[in-house]
C-alpha positions as CSV (number, residue, x, y, z in Angstrom):
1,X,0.0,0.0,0.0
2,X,1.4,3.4,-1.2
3,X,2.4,5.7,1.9
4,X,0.9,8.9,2.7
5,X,2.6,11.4,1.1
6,X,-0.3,14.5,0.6
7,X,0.8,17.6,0.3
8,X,-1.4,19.8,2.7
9,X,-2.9,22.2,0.7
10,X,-6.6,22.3,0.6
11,X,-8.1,21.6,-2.5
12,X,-11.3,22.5,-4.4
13,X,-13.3,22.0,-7.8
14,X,-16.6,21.8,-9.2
15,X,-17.2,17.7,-9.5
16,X,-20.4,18.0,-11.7
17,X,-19.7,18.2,-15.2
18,X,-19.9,21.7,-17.3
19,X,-23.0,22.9,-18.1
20,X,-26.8,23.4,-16.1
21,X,-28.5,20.9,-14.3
22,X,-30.7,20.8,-11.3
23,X,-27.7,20.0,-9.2
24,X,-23.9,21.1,-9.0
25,X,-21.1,19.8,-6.5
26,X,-18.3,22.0,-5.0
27,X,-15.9,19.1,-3.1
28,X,-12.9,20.3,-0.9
29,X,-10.5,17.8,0.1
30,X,-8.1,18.8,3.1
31,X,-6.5,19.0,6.5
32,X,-9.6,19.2,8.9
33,X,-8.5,22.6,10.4
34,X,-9.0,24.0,6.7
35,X,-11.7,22.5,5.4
36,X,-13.2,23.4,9.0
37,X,-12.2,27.6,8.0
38,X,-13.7,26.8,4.5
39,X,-17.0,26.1,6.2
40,X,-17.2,28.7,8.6
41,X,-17.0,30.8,6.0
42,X,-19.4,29.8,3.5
43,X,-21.8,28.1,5.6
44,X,-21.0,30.4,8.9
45,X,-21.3,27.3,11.5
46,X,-19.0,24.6,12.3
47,X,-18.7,21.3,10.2
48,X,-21.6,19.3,9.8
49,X,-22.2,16.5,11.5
50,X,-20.7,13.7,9.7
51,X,-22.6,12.1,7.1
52,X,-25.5,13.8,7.3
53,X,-27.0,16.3,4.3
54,X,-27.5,18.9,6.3
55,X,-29.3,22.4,4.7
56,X,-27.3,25.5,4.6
57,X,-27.0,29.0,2.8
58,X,-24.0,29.5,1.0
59,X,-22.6,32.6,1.6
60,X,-19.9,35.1,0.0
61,X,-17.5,37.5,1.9
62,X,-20.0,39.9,2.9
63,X,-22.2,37.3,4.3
64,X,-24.3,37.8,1.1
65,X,-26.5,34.8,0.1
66,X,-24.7,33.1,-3.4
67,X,-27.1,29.5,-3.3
68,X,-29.1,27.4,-1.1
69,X,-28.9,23.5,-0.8
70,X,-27.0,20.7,0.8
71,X,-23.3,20.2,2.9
72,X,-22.2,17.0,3.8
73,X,-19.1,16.5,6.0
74,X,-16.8,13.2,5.4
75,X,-14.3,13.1,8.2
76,X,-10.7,11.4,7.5
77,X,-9.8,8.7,6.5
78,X,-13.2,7.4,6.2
79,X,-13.8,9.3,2.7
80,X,-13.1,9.0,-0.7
81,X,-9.3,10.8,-0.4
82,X,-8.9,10.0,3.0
83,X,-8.6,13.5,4.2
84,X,-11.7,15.7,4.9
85,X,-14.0,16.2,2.7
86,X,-17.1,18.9,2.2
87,X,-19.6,18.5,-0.8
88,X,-21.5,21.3,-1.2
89,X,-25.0,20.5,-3.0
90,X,-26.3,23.2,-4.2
91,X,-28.0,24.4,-8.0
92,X,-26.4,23.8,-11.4
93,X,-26.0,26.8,-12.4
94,X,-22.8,27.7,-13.6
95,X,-22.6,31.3,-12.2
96,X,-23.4,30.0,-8.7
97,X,-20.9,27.3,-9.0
98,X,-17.8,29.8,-10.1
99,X,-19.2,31.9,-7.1
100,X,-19.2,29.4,-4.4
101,X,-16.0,28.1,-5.8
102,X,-14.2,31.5,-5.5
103,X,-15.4,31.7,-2.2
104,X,-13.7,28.6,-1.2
105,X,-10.2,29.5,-3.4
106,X,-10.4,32.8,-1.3
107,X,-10.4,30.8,2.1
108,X,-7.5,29.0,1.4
109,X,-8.3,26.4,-1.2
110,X,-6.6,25.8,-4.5
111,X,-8.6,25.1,-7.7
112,X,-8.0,21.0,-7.9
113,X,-5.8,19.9,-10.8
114,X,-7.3,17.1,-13.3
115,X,-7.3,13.5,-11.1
116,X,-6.3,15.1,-8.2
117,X,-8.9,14.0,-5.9
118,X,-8.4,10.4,-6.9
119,X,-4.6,10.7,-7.0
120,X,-4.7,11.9,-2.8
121,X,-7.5,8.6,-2.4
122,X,-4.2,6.3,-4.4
123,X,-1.7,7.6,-2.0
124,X,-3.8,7.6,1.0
125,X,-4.0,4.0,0.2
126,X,-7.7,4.2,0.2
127,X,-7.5,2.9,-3.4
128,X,-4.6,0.9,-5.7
129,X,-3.4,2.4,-9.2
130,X,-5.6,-0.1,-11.0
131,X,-8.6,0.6,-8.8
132,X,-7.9,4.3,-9.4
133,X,-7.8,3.9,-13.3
134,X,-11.1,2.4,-12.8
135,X,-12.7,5.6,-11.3
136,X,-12.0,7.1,-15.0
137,X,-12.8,4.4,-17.1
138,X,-16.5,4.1,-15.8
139,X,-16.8,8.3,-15.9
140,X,-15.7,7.2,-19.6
141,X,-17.7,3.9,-20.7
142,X,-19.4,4.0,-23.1
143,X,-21.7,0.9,-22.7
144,X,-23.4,-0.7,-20.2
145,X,-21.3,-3.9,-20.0
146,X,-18.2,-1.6,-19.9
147,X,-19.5,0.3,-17.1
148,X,-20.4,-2.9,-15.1
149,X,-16.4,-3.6,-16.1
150,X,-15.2,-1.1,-14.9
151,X,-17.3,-1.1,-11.3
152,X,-15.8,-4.7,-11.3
153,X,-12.3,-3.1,-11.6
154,X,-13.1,-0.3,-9.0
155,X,-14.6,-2.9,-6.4
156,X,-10.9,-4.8,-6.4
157,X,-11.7,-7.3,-9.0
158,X,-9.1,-7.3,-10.7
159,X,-6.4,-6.1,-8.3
160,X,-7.4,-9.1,-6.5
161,X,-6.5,-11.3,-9.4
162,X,-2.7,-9.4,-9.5
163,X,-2.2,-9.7,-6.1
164,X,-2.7,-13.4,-6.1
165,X,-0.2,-13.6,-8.6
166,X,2.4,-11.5,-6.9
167,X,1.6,-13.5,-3.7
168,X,2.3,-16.7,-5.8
169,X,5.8,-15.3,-7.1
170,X,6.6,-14.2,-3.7
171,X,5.9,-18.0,-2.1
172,X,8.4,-19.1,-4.9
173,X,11.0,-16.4,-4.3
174,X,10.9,-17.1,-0.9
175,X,11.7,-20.8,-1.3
176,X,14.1,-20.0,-3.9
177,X,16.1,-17.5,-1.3
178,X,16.1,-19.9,1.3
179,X,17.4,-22.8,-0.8
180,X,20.3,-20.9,-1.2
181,X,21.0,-20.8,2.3
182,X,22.1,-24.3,1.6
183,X,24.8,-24.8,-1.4
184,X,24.9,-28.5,-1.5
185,X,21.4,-29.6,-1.7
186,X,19.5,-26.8,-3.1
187,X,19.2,-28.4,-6.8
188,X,17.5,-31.4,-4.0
189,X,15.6,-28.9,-2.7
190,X,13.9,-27.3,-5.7
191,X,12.8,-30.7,-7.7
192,X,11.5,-31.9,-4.1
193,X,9.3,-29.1,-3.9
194,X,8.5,-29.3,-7.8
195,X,9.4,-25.8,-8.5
196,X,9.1,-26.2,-12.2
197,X,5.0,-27.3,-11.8
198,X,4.9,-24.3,-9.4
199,X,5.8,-22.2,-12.3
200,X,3.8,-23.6,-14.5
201,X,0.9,-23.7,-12.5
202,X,1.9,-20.0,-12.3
203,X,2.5,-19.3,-16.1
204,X,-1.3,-20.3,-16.6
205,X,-2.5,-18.2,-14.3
206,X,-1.2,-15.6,-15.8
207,X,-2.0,-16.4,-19.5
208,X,-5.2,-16.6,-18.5
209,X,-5.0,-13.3,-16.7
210,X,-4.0,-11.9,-20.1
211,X,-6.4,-13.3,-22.3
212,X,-9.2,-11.4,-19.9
213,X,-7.2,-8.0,-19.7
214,X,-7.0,-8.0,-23.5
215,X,-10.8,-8.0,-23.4
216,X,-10.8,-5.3,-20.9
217,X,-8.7,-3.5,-23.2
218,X,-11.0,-3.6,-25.9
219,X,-14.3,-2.6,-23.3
220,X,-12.2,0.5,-22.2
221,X,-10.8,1.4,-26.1
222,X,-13.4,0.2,-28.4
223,X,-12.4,-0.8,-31.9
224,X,-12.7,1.7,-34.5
225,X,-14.1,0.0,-38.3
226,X,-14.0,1.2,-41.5
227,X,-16.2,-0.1,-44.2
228,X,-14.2,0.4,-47.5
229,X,-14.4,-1.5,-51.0
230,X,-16.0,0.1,-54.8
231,X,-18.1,2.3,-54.7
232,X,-21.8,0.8,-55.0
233,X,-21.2,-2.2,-53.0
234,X,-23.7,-1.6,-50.1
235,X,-20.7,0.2,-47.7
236,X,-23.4,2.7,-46.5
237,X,-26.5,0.4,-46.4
238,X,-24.5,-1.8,-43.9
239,X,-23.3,0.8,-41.9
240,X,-27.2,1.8,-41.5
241,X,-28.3,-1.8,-40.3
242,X,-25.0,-2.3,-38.0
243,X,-26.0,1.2,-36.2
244,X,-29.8,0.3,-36.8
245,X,-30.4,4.0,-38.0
246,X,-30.2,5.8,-41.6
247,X,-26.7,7.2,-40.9
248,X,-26.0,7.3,-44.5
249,X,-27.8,8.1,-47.4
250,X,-28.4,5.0,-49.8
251,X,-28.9,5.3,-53.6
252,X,-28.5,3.4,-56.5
253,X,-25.5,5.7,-57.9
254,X,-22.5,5.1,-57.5
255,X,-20.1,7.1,-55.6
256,X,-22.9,8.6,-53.4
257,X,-20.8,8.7,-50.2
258,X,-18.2,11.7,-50.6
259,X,-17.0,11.9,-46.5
260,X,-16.6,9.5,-43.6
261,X,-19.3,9.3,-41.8
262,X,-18.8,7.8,-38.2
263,X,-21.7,5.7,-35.8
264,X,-21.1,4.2,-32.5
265,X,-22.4,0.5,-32.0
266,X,-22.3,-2.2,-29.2
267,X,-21.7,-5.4,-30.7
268,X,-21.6,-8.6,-27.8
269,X,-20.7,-5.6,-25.1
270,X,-17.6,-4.2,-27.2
271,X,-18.3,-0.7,-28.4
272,X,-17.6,0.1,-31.7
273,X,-16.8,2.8,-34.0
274,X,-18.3,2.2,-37.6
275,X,-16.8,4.2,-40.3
276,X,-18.5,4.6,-43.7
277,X,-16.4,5.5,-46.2
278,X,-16.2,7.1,-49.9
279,X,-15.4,4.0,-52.8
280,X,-12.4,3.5,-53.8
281,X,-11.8,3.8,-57.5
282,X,-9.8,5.8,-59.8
283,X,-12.1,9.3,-60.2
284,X,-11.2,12.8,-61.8
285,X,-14.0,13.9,-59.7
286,X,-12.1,16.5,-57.3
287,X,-14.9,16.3,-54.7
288,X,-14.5,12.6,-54.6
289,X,-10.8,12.3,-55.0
290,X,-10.8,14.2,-51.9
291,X,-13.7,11.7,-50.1
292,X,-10.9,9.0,-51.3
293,X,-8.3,10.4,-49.7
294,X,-9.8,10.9,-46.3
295,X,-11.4,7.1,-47.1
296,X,-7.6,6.3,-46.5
297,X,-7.0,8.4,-43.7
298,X,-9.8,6.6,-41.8
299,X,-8.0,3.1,-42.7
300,X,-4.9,4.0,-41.5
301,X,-6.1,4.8,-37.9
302,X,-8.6,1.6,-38.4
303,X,-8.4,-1.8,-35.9
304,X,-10.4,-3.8,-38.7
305,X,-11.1,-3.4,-41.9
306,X,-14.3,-4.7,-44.0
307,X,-13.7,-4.7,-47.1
308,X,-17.4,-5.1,-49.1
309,X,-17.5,-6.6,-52.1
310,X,-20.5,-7.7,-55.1
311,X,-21.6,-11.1,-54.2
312,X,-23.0,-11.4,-57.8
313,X,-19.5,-10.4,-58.9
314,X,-17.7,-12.6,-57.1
315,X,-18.9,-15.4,-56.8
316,X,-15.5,-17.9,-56.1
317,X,-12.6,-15.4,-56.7
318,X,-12.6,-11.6,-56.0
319,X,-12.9,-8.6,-58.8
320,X,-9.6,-7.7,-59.6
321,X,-10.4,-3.8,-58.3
322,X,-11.3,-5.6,-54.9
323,X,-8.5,-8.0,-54.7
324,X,-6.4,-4.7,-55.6
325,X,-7.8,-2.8,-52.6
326,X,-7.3,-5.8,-50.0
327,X,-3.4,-6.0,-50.8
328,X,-3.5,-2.4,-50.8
329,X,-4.1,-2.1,-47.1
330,X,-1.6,-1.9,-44.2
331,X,-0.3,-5.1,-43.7
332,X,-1.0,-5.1,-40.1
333,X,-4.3,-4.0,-40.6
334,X,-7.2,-7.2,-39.9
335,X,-9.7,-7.2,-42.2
336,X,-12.8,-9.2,-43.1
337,X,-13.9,-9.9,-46.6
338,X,-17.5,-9.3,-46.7
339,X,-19.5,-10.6,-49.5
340,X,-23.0,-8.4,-49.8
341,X,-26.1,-8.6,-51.7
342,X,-25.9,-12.0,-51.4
343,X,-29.8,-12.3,-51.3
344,X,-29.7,-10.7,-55.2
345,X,-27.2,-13.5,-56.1
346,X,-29.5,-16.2,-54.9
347,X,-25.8,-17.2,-52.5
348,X,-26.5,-18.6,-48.8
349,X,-25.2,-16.8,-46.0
350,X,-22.2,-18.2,-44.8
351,X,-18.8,-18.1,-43.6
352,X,-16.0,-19.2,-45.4
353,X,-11.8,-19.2,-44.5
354,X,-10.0,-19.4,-47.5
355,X,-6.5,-17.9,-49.1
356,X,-5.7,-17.0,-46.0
357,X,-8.8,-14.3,-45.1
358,X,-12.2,-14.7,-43.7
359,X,-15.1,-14.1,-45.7
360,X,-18.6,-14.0,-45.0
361,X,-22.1,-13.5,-47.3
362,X,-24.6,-12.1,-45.7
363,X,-27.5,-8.8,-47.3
364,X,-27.0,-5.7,-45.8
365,X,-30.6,-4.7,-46.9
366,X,-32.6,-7.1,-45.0
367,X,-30.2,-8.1,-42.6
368,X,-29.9,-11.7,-43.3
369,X,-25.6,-12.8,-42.3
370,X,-25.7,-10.0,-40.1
371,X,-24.9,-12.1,-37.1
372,X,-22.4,-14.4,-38.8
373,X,-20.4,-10.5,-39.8
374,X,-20.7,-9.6,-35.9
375,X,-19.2,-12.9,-34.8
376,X,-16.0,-12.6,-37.0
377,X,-15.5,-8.8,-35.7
378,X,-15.4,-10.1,-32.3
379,X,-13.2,-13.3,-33.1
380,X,-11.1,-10.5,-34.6
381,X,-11.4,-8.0,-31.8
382,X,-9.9,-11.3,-29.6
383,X,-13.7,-11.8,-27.2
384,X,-16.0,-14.5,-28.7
385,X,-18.6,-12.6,-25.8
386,X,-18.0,-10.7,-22.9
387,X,-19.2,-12.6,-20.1
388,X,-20.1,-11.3,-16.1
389,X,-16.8,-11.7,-15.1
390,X,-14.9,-9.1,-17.4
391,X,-13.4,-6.1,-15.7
392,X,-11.9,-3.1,-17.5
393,X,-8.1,-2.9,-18.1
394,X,-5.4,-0.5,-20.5
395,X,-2.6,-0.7,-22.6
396,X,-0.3,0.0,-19.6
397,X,-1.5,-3.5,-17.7
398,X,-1.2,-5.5,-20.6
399,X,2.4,-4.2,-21.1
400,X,2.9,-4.9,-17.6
401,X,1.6,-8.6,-17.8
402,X,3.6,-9.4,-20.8
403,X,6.6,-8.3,-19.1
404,X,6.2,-10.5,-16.3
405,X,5.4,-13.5,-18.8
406,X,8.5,-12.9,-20.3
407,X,10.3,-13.2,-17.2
408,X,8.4,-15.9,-15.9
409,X,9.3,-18.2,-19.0
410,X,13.0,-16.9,-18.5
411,X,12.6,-18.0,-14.8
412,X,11.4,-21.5,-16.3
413,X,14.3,-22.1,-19.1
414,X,16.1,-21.5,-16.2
415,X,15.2,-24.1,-13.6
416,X,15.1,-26.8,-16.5
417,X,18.6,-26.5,-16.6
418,X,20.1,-29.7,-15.9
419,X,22.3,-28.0,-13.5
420,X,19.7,-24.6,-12.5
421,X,21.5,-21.5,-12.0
422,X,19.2,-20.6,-8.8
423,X,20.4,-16.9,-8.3
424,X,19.2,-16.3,-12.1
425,X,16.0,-17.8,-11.4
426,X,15.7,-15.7,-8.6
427,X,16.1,-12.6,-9.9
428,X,13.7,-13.7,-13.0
429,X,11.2,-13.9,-10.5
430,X,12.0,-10.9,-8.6
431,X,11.5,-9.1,-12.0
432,X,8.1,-10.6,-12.8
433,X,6.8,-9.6,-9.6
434,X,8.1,-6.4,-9.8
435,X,6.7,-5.7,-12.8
436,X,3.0,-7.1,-11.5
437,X,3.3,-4.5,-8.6
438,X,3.1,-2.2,-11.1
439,X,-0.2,-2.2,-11.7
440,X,-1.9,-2.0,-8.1
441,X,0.9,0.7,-7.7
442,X,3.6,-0.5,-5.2
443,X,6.5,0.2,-7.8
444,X,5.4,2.9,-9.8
445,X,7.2,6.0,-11.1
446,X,5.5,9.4,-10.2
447,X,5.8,10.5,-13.7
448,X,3.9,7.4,-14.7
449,X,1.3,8.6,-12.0
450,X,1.0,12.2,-13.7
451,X,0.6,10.9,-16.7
452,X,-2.3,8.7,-15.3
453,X,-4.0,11.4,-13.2
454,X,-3.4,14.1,-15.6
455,X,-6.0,12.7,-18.0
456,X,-8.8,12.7,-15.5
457,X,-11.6,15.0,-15.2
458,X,-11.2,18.1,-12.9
459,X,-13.5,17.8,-10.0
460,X,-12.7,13.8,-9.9
């Protein structure tokens, strides 16, 4: 747990977000001898009592009325930042807010920077990093599975998960140090205790630890899809029936679509960004050439690509123009082959793997292969569903996972040795917990942790 290491000045910030609403939230987070001055002064009594909404006038300098509503009093450490904490309730209007937060600045507070609040509850220990990056993620999700994720992550979910790992690594160090107490039997001493299926049993653990982060990843992030192909070949018509709307304007003419047009979707609890895009094709249209080029701008920043194609023009093997465009995109780039209007060429829907892509036939106008399409993006995207258990996750714990895979299978080329070097195994191990701990937060760097905080809202 991270030691306590807040700075004492008093802080303050609006916590609801910009804008008018029936309600808006000043918080102050503090020593309890200033957050004690701060409401004197706006409220003109002592503290409340704690816990309890208690009705107040808030007041200016003057003793001037500036709102009317609700201060609650959370005493240290049992509050969110583990210091003292005062909400003050009152109307969202934005005037009043700025006013009762001026009022508080002049008292002695300090406008809040962007994640403090949560940063002071992470060193306070009243949260871990990963818990912490949680608090953000469900102010962020953007569908309801990713928001029961992310609660999942906030509640210890997944900390829990780490920490059994660490703990496991640290049962294995342990031995591991202590065996080397004792020169001349400690090869004895490891295969006794079966060190190797330890790690194993360890290395497993942690796959499988993996496999469900990358999930989280993709809850938090999303994937971002661009439909691309010739023009005419139903790009916009399946965009409409994955969003369920008339995002795009259909006609029979070809080269219809002129911009990117963008739609979010939830597809088996992964939120997704569909992209419609302008046909590709060689045009002296400038309007269009410049639709094309953004058409490529939107693949380039892409996690999948489908690539839409004539059903009754390809019935076996690909057009030439499509088979052009599909070795035209980034090699890294996954893509899906899909085959539409496969209802007009009297073609089942299906799903077929062959040279080395996946392809599927479905009708974008009456939806029949609609499910098959979902089911490859989210074979691609790495989830066949998202189940009860998921919990969110970013880029940074994955990194951090891998890491410690990496030195885990070190750590197990190591003790297969036929003579094990046992200080080298240690310090493998050492490593993978170390790098573990860095995702609850007990090594972490504090520019790491500005980085984190920095991209929260202010207020939170």
């Amino acid at each position: 747990m991270p030691a306590a290491d807040v700075s004492p000045a008093t802080i303050v910030a609006i916590a609801t977000p910009p804008g008018r609403g029936g309600v808006g939230i000043v918080r102050v987070s503090g020593a309890r001898e200033a957050v004690a001055r701060i409401a004197d002064g706006v409220l003109g009594r002592q503290l409340p009592l704690p816990r309890v909404a208690t009705v107040a006038t808030f007041r200016g300098a003057r003793g001037e009325p500036l709102d009317q509503g609700l201060a609650l009093h959370f005493p240290a450490p049992a509050s969110f930042t583990g210091e003292d904490v005062l909400e003050l309730h009152g109307h969202g209007s934005p005037v009043a807010l700025r006013l009762l937060l001026a009022r508080c600045v002049a008292l002695g507070a300090r406008v809040a920077e962007p994640g403090e609040f949560t940063r002071r509850a992470f060193l306070n220990g009243k949260l871990d990093l990963a818990q912490a990056e949680a608090v953000a993620d469900l102010i962020e999700a953007a569908t309801a599975t990713a928001a029961r994720a992310a609660v999942r992550s906030l509640s210890g979910e997944f900390s829990r998960e780490v920490h059994a790992l660490v703990d496991a690594v640290t049962r294995l160090r342990m031995f591991t140090e202590a065996t080397l107490d004792f020169p001349d039997e400690d090869i004895e001493f490891v295969r006794a205790a079966d060190a190797a299926g330890q790690l194993d049993a360890l290395r497993g653990a942690l796959e499988t630890l993996l496999a469900r982060a990358a999930t989280g990843v993709r809850l938090a992030r999303g994937l971002t899809v661009v439909l691309v192909g010739r023009p005419n070949v139903g790009k916009s018509s399946l965009l409409n029936r994955l969003v369920r709307e008339d995002a795009a304007i259909v006609t029979p003419v070809a080269g219809t679509t002129r911009d990117t047009v963008e739609r979010p979707v939830e597809i088996g609890g992964i939120p997704l960004t569909v992209v419609d895009t302008a046909g590709l094709r060689d045009t002296a249209d400038e309007v269009e050439r410049l639709g094309i080029e953004r058409t490529w701008a939107a693949i380039r920043r892409a996690d999948l690509a489908l690539v839409l194609v004539d059903a009754r023009a390809a019935a076996d093997a690909m057009h030439a123009d499509d088979a052009a465009i599909v070795a035209a995109l980034p090699p890294s780039l996954p893509r899906l082959v899909v085959h539409n209007k496969a209802d007009l060429a009297g073609t089942a829907q299906r799903v077929e793997r062959r040279d080395g892509r996946t392809h599927v036939w479905l009708s974008a106008l009456s939806g029949a292969g609609c499910d098959l399409l979902e089911r490859e993006v989210l074979a691609v995207a790495g989830v066949a569903s998202v189940g009860e258990d998921a919990f969110i996750a970013r880029e940074r714990h994955l990194a951090a996972l891998r890491e410690a895979a990496l030195h885990l299978d070190e750590a197990g080329a190591q003790i297969r040795e036929r003579v094990p070097a046992l200080e080298l195994f240690a310090e493998s191990l050492r490593e993978a917990q170390q790098a573990l701990s860095t995702i609850t937060g007990e090594f972490t760097a504090d520019d790491l942790l500005g980085a984190i905080f920095s991209r929260f809202c202010i207020g939170k």
